[in-house]
N, C-alpha and C positions, 0 to 999 in steps of 0.2 A: 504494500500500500504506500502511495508516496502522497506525504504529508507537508502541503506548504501553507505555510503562517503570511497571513497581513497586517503591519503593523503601523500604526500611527495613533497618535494623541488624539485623547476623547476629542469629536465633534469636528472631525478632517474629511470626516468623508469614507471613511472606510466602507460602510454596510450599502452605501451608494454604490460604489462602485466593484465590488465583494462579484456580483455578477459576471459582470465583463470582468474580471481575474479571473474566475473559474473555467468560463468559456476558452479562454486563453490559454489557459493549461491543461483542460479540456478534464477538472474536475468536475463532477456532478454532485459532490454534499457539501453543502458549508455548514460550519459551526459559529455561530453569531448570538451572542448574548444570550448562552442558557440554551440554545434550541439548536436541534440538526434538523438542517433541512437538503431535502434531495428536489435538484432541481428547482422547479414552482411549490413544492408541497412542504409543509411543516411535520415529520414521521416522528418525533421525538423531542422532550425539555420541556420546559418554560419557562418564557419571555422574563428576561432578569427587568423590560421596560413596564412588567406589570408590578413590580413592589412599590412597595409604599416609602421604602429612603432609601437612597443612593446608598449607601452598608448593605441593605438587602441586596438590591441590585448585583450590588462586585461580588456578593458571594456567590448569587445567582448565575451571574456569568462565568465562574470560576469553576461550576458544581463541586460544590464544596459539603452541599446534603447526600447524603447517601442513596436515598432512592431516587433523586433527582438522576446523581451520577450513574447509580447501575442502571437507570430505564435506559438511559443511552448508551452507556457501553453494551447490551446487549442488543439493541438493534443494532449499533452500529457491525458486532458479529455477528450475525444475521445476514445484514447487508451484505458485509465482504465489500468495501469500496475498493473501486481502483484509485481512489486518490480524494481526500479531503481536506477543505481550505478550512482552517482556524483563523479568527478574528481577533484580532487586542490590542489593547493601547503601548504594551511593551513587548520587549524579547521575554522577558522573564513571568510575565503572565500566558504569551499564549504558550509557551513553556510548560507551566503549571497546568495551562487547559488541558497539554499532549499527555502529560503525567497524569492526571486525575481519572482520564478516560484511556488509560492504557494503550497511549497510544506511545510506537516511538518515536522516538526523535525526530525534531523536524528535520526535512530534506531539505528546502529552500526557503527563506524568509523573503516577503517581497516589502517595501518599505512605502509607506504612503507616497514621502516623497519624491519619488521615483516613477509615480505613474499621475498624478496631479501638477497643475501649477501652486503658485504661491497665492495668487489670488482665487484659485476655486478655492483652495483649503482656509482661506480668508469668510469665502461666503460659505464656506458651509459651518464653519465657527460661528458668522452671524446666527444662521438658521437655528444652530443650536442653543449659544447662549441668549441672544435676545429673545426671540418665538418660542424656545423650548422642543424644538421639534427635532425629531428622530426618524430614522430611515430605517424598515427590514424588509429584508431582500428576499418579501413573497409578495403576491398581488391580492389585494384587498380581501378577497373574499376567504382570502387563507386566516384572515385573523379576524375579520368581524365577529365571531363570536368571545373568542376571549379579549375583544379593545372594546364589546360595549360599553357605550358611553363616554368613550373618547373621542377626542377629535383627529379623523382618519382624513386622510386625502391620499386616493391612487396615484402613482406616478408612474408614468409610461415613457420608458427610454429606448429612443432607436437608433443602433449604430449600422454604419455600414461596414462590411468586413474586408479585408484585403479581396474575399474570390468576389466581390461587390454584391453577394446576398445580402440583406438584411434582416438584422437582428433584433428581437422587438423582448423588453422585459417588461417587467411591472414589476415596481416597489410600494412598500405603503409608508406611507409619516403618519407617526402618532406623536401626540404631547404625554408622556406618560406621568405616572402622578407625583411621582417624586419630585417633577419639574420643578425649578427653583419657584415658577410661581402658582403654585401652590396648587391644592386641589379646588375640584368643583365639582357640586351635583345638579340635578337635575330635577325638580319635583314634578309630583304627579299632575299638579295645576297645569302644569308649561304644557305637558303631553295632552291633559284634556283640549288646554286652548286649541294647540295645535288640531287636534281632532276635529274639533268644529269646526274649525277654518278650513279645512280640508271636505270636509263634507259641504260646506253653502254654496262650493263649486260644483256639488253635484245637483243639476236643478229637480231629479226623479224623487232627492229626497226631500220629505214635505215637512218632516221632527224628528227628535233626536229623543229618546227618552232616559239613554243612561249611557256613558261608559265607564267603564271598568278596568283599570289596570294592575296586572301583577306583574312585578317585578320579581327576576329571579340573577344569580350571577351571569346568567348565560346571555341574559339579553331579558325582553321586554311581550307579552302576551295583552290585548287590547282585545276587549269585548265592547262591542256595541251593537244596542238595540234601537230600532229605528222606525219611522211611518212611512211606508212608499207611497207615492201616486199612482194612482190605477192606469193599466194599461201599458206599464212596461213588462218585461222579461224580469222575471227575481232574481234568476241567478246570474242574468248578465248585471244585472246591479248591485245584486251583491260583488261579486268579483271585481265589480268597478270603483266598487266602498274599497272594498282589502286593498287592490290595487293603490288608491289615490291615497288613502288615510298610513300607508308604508313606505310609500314616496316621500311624503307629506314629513312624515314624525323623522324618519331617519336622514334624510337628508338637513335637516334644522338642530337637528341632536347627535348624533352619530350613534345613537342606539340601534342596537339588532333586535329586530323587532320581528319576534320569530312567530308570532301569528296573528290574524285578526279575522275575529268573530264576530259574524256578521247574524244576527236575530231582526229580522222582518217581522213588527210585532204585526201592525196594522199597514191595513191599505186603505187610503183614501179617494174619494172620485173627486175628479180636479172641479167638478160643478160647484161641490159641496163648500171647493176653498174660497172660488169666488164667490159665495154667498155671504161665508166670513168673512171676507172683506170690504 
């Protein structure tokens, strides 16, 4: 198995650019912050950007817990890689990553400096310490469930290669919570607003009579009950609810909003509304 390390000071850019490394040396698993990932897919770990203080974090990225560490070391024997890229801020941590998870010795260390300029690793120091933002090297939907309620933006990068194919990743940015500025929630008020505002764009619906929110770590379950106006399709209106009111919440929140229930209590004839009115 050949083992190469990328190494640069927190917030250079590494996890950005972690991809096109791999491609390069034509490894398929990185090792990035707690997590081994093959490819697009996250097979093993957890995210050292989901604790709650930077101490947590470095332990995290170090796996320095036990079951943290053997869930990995044995997929990664499982796997059998031909070759996996390790991520860190020193020689002597991803060192420690190689050592913790049995791995040996690195073969090649690749240095930040060496594949950036001095002003990317400039802006990407911005992105970090000002905005608090972080880059991992899967595309959105690999982590939506464990970053609900973070703030997520996909990031799609396209390189051209020497044989002039092109090469298309996706990364995601989260502000994780540990972020110097601080945390944040989200109450269930904010999601109801959103709900109705999401629904008065729907004209088939005529009332709203409740919703309902449970929250769970994985994400976000939204029940609502409703009046239709007579003469549509239910279930294309329901779908139409689910649809707008998932758009609607998760896009404004970055929550994963893993279902929405949709209850058609009543139906109304549109005569009757303009009578009420």
């Amino acid at each position: 198995m050949k083992v190469v390390a990328l190494v640069g000071a927190s917030g250079t850019g590494k996890s950005y650019r972690a991809i096109g490394v791999a491609y390069e040396k034509n490894i398929g698993y990185i090792i990035d912050d707690g997590l081994l990932i093959k490819k697009n897919k996250i097979i093993a770990g957890k995210s050292a950007k989901r604790q709650d203080t930077s101490i947590a974090a470095v332990k995290t990225a170090l796996f320095t817990h036990d079951d943290h560490r053997q869930e990995v070391i044995d997929i990664i024997k499982s796997e059998n890689p031909k070759g996996i890229l390790i991520l860190g801020t020193s020689k002597r941590m991803v060192d420690k990553i190689a050592n913790h998870l049995e791995l040996h010795s690195i073969d090649e260390y690749v240095y930040i400096e060496e594949i950036s300029t001095e002003e990317e690793r400039k802006l990407a120091k911005k992105q970090r310490h000002e905005l608090g933002k972080h880059v991992i090297p899967v595309p959105t939907f690999e982590i939506k469930k464990d970053f609900s309620g973070y703030f997520i933006d996909p990031l799609k990068i396209l390189r051209k290669r020497e044989n002039h194919h092109l090469h298309i990743s996706e990364k995601s940015i989260v502000r994780p919570t540990y972020s110097y500025m601080g945390k944040y929630t989200i109450s269930d008020k904010v999601i109801f607003d959103l709900v109705h505002y999401a629904l008065k764009k729907i004209k088939e619906v005529h009332k709203v009579f409740a919703v309902d929110i449970r929250n769970s770590p994985n994400g976000t379950v939204i029940h609502i009950d409703v009046c239709a106006i007579y003469g549509v399709s239910l279930k294309e209106l329901a779908l139409k609810i689910q649809n707008q009111v998932k758009k609607e919440v998760e896009y404004m929140t970055a929550l994963n909003i893993m279902s929405v229930n949709v209850l058609i209590k009543k139906i109304i004839i549109s005569s009757k509304i303009e009578k009420n009115i």
